[in-house]
CHARMM-style PDB file with segment names, atoms N, HN, CA, C and O in Angstrom:
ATOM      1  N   UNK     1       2.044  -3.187  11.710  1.00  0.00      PROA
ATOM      2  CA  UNK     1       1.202  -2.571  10.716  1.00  0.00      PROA
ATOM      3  C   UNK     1      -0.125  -2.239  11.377  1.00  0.00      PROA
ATOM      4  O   UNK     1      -0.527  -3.013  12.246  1.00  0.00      PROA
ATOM      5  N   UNK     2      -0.953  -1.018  11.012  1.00  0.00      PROA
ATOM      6  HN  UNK     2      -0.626  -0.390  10.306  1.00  0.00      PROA
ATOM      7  CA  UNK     2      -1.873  -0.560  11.801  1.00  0.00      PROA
ATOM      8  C   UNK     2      -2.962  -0.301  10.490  1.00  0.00      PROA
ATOM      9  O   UNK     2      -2.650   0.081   9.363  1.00  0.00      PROA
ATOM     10  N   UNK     3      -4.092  -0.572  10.909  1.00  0.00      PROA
ATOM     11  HN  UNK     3      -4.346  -0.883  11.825  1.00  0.00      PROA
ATOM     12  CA  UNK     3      -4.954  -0.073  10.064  1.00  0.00      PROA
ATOM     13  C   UNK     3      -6.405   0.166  11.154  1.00  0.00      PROA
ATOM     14  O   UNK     3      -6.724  -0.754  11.907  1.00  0.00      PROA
ATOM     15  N   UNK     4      -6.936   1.036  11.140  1.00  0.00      PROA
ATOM     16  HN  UNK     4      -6.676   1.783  10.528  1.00  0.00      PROA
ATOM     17  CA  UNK     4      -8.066   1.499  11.561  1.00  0.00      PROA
ATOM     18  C   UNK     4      -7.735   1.482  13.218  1.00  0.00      PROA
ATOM     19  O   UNK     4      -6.937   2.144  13.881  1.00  0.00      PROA
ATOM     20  N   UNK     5      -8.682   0.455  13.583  1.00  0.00      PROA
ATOM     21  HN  UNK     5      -9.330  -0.083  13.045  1.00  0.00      PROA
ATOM     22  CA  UNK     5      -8.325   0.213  15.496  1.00  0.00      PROA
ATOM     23  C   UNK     5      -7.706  -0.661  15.875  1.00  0.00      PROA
ATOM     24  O   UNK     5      -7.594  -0.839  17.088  1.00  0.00      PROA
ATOM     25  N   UNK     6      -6.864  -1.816  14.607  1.00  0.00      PROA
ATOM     26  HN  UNK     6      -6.955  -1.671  13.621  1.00  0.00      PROA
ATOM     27  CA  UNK     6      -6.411  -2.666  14.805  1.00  0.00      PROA
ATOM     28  C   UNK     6      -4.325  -3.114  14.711  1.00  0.00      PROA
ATOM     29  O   UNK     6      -3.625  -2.330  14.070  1.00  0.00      PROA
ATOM     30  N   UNK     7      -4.017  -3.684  15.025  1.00  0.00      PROA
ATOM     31  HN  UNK     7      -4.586  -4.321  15.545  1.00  0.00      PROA
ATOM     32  CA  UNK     7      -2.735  -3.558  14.786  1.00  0.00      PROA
ATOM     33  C   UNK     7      -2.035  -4.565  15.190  1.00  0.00      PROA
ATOM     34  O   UNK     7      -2.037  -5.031  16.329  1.00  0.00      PROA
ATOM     35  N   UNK     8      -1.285  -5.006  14.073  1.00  0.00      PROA
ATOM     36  HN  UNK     8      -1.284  -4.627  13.148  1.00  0.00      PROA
ATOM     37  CA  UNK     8      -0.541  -6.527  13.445  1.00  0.00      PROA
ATOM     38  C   UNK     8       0.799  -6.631  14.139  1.00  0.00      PROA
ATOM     39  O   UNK     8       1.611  -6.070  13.403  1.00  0.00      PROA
ATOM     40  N   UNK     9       1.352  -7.059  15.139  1.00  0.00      PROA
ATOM     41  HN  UNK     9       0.693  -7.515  15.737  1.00  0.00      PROA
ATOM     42  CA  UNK     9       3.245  -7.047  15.081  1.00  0.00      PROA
ATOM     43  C   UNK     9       3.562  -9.057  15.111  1.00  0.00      PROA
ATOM     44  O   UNK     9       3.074 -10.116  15.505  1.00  0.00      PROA
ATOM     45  N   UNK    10       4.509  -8.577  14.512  1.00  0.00      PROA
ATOM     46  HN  UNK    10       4.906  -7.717  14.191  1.00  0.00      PROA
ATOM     47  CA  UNK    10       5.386  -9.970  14.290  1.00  0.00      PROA
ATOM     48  C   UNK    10       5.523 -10.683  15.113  1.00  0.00      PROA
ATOM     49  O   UNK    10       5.454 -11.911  15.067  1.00  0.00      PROA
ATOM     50  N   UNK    11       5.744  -9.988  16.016  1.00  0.00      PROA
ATOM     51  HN  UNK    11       5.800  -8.990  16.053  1.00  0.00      PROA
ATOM     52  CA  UNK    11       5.772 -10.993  17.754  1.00  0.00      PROA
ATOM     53  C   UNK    11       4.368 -11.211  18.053  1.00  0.00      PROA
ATOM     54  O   UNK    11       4.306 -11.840  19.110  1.00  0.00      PROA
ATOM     55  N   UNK    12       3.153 -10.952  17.560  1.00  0.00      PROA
ATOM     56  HN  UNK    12       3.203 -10.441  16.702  1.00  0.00      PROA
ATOM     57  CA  UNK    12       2.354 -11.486  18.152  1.00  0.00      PROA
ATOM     58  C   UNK    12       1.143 -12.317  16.982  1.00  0.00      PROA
ATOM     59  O   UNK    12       0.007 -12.769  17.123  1.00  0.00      PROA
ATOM     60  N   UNK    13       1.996 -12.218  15.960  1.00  0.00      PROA
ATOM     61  HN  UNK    13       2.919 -11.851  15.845  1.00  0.00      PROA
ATOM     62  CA  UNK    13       1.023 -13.351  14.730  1.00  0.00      PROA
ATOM     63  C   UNK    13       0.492 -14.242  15.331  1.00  0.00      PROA
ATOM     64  O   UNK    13      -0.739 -14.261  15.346  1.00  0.00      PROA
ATOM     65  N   UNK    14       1.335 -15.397  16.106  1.00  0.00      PROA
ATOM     66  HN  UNK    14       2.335 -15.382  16.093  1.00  0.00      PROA
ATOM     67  CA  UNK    14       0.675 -16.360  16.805  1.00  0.00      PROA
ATOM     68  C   UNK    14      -0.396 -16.532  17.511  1.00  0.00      PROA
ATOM     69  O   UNK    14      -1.051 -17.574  17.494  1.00  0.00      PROA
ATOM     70  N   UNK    15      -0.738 -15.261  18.371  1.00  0.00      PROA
ATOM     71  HN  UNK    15      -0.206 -14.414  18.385  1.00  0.00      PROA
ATOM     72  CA  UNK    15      -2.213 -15.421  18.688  1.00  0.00      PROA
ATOM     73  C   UNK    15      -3.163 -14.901  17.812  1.00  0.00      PROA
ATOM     74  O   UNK    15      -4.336 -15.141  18.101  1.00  0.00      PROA
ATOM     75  N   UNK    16      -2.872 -14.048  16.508  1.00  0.00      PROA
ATOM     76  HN  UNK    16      -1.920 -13.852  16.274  1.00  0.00      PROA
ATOM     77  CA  UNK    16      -3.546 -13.872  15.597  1.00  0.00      PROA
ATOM     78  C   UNK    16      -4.302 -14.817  14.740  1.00  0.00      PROA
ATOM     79  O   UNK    16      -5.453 -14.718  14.312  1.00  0.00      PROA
ATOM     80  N   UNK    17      -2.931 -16.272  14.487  1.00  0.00      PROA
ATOM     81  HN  UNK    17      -1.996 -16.352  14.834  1.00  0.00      PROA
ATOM     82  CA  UNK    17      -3.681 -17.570  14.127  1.00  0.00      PROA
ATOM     83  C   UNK    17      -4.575 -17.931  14.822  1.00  0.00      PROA
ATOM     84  O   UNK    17      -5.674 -18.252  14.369  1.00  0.00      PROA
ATOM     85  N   UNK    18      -4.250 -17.947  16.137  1.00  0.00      PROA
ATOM     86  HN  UNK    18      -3.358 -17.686  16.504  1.00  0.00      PROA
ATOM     87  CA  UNK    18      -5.301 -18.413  16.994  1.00  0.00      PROA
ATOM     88  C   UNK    18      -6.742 -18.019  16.651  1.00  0.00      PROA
ATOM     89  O   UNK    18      -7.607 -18.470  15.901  1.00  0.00      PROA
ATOM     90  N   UNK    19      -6.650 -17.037  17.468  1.00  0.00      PROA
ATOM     91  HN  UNK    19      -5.947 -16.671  18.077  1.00  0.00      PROA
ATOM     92  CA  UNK    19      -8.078 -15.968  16.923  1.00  0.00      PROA
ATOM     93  C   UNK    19      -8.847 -16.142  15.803  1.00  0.00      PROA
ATOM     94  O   UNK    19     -10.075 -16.184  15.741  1.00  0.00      PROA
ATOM     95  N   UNK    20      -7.675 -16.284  14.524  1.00  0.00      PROA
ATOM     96  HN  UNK    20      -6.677 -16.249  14.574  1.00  0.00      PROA
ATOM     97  CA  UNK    20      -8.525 -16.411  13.193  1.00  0.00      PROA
ATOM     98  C   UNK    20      -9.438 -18.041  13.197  1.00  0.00      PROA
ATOM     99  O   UNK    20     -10.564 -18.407  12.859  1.00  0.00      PROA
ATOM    100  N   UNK    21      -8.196 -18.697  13.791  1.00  0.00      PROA
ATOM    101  HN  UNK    21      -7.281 -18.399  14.065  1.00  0.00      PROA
ATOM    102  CA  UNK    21      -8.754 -20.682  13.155  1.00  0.00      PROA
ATOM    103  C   UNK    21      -9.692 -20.411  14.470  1.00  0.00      PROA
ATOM    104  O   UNK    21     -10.539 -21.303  14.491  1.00  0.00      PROA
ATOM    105  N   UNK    22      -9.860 -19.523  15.567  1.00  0.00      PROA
ATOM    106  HN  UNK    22      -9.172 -18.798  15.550  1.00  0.00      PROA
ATOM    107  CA  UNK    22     -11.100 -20.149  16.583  1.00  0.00      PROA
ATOM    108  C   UNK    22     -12.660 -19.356  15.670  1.00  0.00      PROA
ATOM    109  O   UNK    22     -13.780 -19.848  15.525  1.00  0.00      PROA
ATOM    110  N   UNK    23     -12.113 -17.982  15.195  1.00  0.00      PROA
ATOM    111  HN  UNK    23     -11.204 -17.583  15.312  1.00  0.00      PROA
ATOM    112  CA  UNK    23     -13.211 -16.999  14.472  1.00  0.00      PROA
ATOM    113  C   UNK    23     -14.134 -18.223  13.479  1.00  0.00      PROA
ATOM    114  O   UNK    23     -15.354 -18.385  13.487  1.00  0.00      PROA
ATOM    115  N   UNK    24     -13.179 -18.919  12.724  1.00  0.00      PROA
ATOM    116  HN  UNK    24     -12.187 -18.787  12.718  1.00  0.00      PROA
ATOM    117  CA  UNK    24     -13.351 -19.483  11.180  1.00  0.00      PROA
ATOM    118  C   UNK    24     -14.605 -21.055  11.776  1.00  0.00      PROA
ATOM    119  O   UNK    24     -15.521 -21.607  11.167  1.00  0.00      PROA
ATOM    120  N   UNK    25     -14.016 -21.297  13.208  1.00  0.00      PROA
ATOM    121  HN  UNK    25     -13.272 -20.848  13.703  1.00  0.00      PROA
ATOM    122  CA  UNK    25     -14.519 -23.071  13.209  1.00  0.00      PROA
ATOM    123  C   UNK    25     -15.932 -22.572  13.900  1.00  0.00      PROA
ATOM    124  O   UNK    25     -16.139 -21.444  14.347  1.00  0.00      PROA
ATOM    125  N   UNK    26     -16.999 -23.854  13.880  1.00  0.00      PROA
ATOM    126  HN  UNK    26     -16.830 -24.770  13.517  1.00  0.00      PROA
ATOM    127  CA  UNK    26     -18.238 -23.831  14.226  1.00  0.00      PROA
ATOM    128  C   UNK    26     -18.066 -24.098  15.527  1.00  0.00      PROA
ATOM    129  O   UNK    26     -17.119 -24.711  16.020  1.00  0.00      PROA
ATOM    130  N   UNK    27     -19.163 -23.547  16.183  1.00  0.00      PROA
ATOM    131  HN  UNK    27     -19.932 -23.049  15.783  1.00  0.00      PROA
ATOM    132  CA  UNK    27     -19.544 -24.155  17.435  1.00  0.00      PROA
ATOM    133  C   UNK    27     -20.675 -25.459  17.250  1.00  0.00      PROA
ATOM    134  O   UNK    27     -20.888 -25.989  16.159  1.00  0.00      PROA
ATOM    135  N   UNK    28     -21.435 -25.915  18.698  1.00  0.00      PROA
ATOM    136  HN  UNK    28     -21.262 -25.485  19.584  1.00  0.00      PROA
ATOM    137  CA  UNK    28     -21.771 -27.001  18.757  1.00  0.00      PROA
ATOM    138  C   UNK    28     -23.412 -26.755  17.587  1.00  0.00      PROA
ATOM    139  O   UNK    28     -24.048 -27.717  17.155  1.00  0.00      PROA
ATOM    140  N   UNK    29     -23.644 -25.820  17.403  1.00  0.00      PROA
ATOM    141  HN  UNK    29     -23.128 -25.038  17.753  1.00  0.00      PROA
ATOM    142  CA  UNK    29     -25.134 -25.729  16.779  1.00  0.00      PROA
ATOM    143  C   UNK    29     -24.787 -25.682  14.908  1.00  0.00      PROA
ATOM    144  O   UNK    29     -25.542 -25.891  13.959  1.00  0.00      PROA
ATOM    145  N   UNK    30     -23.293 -25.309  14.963  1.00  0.00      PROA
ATOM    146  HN  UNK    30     -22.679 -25.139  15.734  1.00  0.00      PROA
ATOM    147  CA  UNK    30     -23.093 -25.425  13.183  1.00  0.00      PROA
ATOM    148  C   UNK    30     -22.888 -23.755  12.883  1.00  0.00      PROA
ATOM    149  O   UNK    30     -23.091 -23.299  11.758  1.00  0.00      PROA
ATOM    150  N   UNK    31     -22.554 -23.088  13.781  1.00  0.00      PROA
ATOM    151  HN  UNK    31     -22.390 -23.458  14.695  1.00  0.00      PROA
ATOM    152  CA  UNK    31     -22.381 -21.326  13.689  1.00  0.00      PROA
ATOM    153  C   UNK    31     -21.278 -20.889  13.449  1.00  0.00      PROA
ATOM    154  O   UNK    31     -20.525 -20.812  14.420  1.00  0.00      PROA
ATOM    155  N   UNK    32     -20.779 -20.465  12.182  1.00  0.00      PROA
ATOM    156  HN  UNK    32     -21.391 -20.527  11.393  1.00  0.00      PROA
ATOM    157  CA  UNK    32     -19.609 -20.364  12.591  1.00  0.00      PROA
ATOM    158  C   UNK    32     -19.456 -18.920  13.458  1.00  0.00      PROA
ATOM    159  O   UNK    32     -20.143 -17.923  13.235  1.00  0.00      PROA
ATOM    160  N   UNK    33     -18.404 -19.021  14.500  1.00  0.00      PROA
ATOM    161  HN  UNK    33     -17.846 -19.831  14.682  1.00  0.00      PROA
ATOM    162  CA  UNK    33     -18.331 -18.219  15.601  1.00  0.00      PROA
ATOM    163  C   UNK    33     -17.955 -16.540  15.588  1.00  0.00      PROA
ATOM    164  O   UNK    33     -18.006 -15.614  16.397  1.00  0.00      PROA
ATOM    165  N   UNK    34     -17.399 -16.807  13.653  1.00  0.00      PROA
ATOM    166  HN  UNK    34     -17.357 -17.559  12.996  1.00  0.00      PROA
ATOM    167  CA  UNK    34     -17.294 -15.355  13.543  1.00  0.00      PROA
ATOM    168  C   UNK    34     -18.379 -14.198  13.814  1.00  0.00      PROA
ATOM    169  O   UNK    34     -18.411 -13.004  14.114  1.00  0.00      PROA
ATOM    170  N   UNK    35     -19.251 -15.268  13.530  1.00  0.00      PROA
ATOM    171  HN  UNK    35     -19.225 -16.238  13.287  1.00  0.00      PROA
ATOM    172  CA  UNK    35     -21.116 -14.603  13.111  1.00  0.00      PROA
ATOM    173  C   UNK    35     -21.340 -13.771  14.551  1.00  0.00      PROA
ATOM    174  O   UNK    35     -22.058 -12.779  14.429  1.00  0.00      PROA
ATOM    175  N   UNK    36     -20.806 -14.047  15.947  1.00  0.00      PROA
ATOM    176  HN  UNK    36     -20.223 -14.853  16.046  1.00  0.00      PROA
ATOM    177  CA  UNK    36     -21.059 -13.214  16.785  1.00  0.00      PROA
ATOM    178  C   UNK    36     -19.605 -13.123  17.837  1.00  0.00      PROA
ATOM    179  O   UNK    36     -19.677 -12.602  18.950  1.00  0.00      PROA
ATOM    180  N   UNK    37     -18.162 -13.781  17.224  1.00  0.00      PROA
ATOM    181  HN  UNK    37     -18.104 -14.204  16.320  1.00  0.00      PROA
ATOM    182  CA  UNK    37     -17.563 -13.760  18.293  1.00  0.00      PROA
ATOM    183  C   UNK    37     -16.363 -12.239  18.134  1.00  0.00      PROA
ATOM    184  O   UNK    37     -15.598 -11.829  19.007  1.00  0.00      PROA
ATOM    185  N   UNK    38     -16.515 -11.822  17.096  1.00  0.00      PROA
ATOM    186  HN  UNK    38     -17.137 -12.154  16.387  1.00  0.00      PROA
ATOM    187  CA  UNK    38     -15.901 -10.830  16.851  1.00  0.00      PROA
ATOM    188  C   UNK    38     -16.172  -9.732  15.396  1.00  0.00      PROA
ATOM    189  O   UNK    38     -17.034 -10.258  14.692  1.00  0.00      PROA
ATOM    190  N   UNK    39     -15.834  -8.812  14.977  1.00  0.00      PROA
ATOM    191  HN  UNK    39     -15.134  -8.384  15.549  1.00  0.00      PROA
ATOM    192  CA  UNK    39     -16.037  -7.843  14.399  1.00  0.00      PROA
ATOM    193  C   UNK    39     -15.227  -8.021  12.777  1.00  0.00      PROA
ATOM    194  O   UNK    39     -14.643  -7.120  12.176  1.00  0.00      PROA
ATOM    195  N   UNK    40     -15.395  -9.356  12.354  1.00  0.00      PROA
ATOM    196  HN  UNK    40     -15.869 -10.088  12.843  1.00  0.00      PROA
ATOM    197  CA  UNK    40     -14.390  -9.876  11.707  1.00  0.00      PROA
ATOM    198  C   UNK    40     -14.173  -9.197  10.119  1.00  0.00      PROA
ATOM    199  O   UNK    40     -13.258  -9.180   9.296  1.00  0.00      PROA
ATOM    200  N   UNK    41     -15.224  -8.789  10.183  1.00  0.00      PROA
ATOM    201  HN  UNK    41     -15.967  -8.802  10.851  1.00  0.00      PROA
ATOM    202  CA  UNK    41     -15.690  -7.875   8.799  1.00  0.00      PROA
ATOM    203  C   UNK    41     -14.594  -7.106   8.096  1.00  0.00      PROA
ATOM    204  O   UNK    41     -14.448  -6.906   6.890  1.00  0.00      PROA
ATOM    205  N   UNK    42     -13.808  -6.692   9.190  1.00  0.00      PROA
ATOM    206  HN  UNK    42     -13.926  -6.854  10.170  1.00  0.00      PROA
ATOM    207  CA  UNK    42     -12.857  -5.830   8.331  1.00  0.00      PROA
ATOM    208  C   UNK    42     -11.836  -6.972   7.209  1.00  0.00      PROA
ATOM    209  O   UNK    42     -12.057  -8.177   7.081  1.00  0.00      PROA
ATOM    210  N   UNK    43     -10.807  -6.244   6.557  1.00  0.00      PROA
ATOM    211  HN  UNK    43     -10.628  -5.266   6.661  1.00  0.00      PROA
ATOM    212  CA  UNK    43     -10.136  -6.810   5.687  1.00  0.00      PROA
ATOM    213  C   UNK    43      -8.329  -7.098   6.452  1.00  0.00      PROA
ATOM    214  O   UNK    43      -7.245  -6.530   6.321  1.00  0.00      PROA
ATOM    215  N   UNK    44      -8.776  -8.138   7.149  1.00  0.00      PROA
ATOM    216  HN  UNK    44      -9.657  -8.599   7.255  1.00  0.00      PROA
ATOM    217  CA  UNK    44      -7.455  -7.910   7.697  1.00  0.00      PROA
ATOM    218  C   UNK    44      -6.119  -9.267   6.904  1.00  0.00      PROA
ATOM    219  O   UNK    44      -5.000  -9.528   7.347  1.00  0.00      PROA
ATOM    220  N   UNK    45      -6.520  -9.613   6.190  1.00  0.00      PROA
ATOM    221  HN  UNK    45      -7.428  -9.401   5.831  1.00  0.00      PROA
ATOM    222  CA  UNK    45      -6.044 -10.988   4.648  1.00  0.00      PROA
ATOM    223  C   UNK    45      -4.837  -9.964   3.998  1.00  0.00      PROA
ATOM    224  O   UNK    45      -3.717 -10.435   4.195  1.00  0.00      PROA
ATOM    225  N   UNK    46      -4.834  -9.314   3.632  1.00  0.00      PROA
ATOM    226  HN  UNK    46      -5.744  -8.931   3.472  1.00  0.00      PROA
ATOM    227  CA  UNK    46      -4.334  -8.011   2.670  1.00  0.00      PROA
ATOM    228  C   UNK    46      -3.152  -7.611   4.053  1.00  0.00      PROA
ATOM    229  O   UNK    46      -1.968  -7.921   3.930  1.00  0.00      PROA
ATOM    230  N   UNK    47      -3.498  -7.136   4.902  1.00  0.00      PROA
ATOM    231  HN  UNK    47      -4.461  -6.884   5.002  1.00  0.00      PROA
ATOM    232  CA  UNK    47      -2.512  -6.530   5.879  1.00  0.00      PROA
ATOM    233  C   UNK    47      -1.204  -7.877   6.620  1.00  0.00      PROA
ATOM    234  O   UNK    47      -0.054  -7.749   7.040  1.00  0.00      PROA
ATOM    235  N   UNK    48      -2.212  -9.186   6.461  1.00  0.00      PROA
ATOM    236  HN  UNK    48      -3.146  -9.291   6.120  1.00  0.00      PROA
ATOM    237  CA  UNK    48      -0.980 -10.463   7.371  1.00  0.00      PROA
ATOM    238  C   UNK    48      -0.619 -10.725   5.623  1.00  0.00      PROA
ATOM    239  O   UNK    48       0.608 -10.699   5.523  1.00  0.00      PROA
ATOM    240  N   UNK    49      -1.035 -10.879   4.735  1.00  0.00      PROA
ATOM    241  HN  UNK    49      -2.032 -10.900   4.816  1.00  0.00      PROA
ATOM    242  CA  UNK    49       0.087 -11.375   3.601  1.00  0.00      PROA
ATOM    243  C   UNK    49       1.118 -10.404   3.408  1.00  0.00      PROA
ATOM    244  O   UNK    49       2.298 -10.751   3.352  1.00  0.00      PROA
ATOM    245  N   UNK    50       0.652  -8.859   3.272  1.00  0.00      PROA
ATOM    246  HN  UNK    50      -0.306  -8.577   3.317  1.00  0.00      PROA
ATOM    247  CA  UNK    50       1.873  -7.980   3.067  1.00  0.00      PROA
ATOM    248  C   UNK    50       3.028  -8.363   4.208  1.00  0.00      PROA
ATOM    249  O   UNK    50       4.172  -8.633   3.845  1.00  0.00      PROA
ATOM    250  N   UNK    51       2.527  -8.366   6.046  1.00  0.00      PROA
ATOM    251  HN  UNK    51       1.597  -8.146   6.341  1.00  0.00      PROA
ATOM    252  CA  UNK    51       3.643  -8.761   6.269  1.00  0.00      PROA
ATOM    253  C   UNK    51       4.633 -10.123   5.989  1.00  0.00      PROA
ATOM    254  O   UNK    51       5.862 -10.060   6.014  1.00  0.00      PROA
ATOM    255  N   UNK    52       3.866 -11.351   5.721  1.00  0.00      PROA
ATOM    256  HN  UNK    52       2.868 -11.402   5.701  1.00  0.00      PROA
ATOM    257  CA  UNK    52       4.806 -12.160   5.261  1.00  0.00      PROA
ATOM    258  C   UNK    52       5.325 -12.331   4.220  1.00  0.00      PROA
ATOM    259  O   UNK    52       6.191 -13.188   4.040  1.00  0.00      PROA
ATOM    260  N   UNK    53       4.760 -11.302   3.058  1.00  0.00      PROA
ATOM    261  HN  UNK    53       4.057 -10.606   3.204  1.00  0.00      PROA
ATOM    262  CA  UNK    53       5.929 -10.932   1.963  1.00  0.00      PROA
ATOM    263  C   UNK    53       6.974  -9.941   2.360  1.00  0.00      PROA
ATOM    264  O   UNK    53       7.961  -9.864   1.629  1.00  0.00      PROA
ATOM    265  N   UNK    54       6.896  -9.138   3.457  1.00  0.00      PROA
ATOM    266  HN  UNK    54       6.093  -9.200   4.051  1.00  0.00      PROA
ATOM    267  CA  UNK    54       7.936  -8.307   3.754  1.00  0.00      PROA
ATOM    268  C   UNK    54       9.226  -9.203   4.932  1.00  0.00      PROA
ATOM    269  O   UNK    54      10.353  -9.005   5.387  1.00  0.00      PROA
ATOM    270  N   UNK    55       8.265 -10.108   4.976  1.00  0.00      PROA
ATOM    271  HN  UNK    55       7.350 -10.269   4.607  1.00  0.00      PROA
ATOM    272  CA  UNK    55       9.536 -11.034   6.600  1.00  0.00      PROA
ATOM    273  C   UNK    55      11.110 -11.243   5.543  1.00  0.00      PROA
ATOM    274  O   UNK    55      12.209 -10.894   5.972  1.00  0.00      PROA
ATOM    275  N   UNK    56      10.913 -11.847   4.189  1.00  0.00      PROA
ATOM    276  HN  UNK    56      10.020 -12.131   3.841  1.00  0.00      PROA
ATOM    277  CA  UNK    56      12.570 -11.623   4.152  1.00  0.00      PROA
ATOM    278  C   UNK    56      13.295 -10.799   4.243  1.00  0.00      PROA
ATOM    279  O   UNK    56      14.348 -10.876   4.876  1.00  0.00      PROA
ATOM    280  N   UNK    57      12.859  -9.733   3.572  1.00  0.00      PROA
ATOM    281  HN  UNK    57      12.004  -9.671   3.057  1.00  0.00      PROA
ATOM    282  CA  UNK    57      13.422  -8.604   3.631  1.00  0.00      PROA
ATOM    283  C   UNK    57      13.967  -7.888   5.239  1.00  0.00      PROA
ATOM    284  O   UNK    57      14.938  -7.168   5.472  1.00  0.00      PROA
ATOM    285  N   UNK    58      12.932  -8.416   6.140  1.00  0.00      PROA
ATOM    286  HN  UNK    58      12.144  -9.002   5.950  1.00  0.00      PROA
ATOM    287  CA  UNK    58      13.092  -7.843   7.573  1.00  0.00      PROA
ATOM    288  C   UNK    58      13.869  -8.868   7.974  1.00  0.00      PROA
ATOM    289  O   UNK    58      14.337  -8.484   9.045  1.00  0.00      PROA
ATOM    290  N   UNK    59      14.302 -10.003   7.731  1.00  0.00      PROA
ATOM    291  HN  UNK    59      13.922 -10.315   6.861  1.00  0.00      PROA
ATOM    292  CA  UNK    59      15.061 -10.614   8.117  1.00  0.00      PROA
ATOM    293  C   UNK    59      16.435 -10.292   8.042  1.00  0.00      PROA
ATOM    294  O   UNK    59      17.220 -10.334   8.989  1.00  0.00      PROA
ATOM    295  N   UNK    60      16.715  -9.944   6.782  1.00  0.00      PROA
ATOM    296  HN  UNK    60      16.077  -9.910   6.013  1.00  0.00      PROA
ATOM    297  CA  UNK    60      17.448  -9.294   6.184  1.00  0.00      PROA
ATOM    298  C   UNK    60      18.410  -8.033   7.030  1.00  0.00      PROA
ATOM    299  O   UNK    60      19.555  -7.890   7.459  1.00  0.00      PROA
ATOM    300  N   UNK    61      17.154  -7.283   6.945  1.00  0.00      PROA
ATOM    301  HN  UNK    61      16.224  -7.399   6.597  1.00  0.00      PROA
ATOM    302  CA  UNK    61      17.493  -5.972   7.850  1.00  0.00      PROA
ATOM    303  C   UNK    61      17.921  -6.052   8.930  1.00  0.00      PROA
ATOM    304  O   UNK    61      18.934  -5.462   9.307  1.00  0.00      PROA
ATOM    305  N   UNK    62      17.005  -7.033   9.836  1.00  0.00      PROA
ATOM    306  HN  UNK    62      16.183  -7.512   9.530  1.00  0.00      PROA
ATOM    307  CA  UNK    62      17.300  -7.176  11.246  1.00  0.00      PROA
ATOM    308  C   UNK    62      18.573  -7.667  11.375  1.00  0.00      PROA
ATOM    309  O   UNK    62      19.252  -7.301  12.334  1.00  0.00      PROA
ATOM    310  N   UNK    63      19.070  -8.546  10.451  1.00  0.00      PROA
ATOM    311  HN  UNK    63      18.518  -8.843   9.671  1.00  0.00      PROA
ATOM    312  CA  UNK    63      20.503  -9.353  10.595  1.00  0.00      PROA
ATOM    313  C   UNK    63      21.726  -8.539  10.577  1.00  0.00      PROA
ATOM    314  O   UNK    63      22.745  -8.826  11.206  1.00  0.00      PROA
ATOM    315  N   UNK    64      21.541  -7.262   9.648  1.00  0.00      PROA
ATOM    316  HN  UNK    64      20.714  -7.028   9.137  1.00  0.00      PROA
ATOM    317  CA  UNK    64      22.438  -6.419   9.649  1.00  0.00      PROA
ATOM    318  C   UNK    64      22.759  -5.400  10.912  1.00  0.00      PROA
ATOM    319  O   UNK    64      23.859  -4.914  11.177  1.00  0.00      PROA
ATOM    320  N   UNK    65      21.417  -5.188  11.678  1.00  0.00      PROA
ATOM    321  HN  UNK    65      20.524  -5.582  11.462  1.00  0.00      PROA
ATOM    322  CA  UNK    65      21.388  -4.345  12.319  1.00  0.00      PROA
ATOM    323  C   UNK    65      22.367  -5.241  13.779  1.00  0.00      PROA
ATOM    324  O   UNK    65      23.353  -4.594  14.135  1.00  0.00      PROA
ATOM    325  N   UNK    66      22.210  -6.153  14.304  1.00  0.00      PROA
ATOM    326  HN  UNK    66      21.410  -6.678  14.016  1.00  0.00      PROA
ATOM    327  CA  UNK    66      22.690  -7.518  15.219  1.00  0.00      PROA
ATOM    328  C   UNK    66      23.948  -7.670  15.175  1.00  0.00      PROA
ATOM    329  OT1 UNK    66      24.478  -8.604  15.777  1.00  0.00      PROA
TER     330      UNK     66
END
């Protein structure tokens, strides 16, 4: 899924968690790191739930296709 400059695939959610739980936690002064470690502003909540309401369905699909 693509929106603006950014873009979501299934194979790579995992470092997406990453990214988010390092964006979300403080550093040593009490900052949280979003405040300068990335561009976090956009709405990217809306784009990872649609895909994990769509994973059964792609499960689905993919199984047929195999």
């Amino acid at each position: 899924m693509t929106t603006g400059g950014h873009i979501w695939m299934y194979e790579a959610l995992h470092l997406t968690e990453i990214s988010r739980a390092y964006d979300n936690s403080m550093d040593k002064e009490g900052v949280v790191r979003s405040d300068y470690s990335t561009n976090e502003t956009h709405v990217a909540d809306r784009q990872i739930i649609r895909m994990m309401l769509a994973l059964p369905d792609l499960v689905l699909i993919r199984g047929e296709m195999y």
